[in-house]
FIDRENMI-420957 format. One record per residue: residue in one letter; chain; z, y, x of N, C-alpha, C in turn. Coordinates in pm, 1 decimal, padded with zeros to 6 digits. Last residue first. Layout:
N
('A','A',(Z,Y,X),(Z,Y,X),(Z,Y,X))
...
REM end
This chain:
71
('X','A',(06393.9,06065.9,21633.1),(06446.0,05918.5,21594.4),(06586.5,05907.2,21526.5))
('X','A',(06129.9,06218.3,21676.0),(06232.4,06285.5,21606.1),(06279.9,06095.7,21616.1))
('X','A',(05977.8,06354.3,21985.4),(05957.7,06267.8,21877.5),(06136.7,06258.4,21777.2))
('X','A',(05841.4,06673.8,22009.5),(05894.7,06600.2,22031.1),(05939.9,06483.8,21971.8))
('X','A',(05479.1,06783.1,22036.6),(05582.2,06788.5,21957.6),(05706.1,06692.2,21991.4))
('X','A',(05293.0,06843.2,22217.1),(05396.2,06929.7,22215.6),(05539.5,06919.0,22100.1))
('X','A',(05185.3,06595.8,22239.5),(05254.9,06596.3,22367.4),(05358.9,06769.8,22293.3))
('X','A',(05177.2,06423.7,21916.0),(05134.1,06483.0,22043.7),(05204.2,06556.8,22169.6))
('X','A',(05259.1,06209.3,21777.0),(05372.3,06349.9,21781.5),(05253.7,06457.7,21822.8))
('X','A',(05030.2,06019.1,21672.6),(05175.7,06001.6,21718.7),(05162.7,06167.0,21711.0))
('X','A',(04798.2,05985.4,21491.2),(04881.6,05858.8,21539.4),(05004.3,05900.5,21602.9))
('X','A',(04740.1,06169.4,21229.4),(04757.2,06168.1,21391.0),(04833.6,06069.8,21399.9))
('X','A',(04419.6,06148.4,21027.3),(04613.7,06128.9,21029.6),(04608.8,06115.2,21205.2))
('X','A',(04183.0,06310.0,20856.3),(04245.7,06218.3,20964.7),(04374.0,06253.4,20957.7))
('X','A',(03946.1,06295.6,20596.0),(04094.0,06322.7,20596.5),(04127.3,06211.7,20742.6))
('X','A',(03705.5,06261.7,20519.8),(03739.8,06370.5,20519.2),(03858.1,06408.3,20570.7))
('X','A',(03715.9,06004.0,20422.5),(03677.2,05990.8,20516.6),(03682.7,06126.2,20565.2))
('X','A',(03971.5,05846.8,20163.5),(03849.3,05922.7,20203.7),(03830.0,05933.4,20328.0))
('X','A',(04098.7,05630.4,20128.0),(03988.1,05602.5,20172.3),(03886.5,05702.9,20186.7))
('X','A',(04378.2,05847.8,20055.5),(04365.2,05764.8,20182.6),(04207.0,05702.2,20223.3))
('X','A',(04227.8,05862.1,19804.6),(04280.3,06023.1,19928.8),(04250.9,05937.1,20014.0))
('X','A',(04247.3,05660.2,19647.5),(04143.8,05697.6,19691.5),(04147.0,05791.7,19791.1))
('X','A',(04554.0,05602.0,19632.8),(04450.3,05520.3,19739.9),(04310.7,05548.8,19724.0))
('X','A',(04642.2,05815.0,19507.6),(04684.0,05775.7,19651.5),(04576.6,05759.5,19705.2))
('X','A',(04476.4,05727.6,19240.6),(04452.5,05837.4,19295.2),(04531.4,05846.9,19492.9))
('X','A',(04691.7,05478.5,19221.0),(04489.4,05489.0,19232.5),(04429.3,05613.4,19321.2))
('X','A',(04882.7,05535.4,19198.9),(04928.4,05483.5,19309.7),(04729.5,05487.6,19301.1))
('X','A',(04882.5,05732.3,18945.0),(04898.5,05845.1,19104.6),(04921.9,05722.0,19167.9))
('X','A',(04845.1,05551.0,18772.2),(04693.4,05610.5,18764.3),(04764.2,05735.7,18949.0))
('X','A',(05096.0,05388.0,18806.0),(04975.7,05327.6,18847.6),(04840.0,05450.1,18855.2))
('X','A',(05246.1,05581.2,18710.3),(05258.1,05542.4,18832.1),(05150.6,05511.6,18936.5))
('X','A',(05177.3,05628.5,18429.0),(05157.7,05735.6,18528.7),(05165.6,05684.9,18674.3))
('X','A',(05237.5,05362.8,18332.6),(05057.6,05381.6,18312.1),(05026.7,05522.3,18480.4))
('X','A',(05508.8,05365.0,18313.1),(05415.8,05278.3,18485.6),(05255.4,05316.7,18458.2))
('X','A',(05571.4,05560.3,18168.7),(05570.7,05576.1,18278.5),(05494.7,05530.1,18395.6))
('X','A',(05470.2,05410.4,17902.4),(05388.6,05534.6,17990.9),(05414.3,05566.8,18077.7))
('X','A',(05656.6,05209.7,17945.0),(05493.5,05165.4,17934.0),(05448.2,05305.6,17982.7))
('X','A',(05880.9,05371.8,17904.6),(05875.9,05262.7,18028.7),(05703.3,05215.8,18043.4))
('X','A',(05837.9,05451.4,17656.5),(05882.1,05512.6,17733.6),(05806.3,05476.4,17878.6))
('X','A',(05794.7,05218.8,17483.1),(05638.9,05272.4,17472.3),(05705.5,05390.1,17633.8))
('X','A',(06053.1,05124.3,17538.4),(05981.2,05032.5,17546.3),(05850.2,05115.1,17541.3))
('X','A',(06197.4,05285.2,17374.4),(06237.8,05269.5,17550.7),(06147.5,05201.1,17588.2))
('X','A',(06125.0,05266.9,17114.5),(06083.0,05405.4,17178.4),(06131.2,05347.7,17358.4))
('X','A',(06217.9,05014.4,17072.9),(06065.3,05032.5,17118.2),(06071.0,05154.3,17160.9))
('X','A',(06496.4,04855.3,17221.4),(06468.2,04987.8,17172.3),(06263.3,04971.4,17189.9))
('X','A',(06569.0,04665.7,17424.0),(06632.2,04660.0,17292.8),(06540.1,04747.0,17191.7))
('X','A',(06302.1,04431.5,17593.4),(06389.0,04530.6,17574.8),(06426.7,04570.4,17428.2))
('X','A',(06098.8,04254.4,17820.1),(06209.4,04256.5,17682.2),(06269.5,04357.3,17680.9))
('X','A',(05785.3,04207.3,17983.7),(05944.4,04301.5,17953.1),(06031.4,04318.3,17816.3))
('X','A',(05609.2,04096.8,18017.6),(05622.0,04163.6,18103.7),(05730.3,04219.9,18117.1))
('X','A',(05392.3,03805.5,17907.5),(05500.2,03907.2,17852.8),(05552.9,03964.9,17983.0))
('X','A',(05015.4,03854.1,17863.1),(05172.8,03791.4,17980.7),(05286.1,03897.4,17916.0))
('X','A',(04857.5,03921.4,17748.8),(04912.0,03793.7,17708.2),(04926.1,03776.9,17767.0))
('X','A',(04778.2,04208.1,17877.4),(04703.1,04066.4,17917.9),(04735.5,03983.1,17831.8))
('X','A',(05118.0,04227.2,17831.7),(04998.2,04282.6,17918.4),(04926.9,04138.2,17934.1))
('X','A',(05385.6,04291.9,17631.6),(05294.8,04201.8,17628.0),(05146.1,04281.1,17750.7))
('X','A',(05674.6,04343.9,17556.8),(05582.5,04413.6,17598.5),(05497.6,04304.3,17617.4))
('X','A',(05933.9,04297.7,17306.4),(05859.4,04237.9,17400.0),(05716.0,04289.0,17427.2))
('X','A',(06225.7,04362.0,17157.0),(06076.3,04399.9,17166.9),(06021.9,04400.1,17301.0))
('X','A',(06497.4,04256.4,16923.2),(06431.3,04287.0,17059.2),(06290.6,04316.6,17100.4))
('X','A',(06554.8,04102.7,16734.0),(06587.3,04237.9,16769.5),(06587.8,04251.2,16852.6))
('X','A',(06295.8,03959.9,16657.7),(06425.3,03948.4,16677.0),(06431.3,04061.5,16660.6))
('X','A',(06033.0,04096.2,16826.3),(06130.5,03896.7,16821.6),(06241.4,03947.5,16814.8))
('X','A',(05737.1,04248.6,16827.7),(05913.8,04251.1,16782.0),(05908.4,04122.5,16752.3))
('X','A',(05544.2,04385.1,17063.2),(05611.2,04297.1,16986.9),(05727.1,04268.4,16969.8))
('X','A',(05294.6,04579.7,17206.5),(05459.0,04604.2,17195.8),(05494.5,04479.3,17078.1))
('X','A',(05035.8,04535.1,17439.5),(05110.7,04546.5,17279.3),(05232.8,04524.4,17279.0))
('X','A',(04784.9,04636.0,17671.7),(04891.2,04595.1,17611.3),(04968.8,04659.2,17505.5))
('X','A',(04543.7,04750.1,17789.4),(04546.3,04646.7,17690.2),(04692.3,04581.3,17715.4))
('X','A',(04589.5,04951.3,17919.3),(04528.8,04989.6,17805.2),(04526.6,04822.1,17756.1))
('X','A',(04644.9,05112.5,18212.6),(04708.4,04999.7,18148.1),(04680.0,05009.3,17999.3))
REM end
């Protein structure tokens, strides 16, 4: 998330992505806070979804017969 800007209206500060506003809030330090968090979110929801398209990696569709199913 690299092209967005923090803007002050007021007394308040408006996140900006793209030139879409995304989030008002009172405080800029809560405001650059909240921006690095979702930067971390987004770069481990990327990294997820490359694991998952690897081809190295199978998932078992069910329990198998020795395991019992948990509900």
């Amino acid at each position: 998330m690299t092209n967005y800007t923090i803007v002050r209206i007021g007394n308040e500060y408006i996140v900006q992505v793209d030139d879409k506003s995304v989030l008002k809030i009172s405080s800029r330090r809560k405001a650059v806070k909240l921006v690095t968090d979702a930067a971390e979110l987004l770069d481990q929801e990327t990294t997820v979804q490359q694991v998952d398209d690897s081809p190295s990696i199978s998932r078992a569709s069910d329990a198998g017969p020795d395991m019992p199913e948990v509900s």
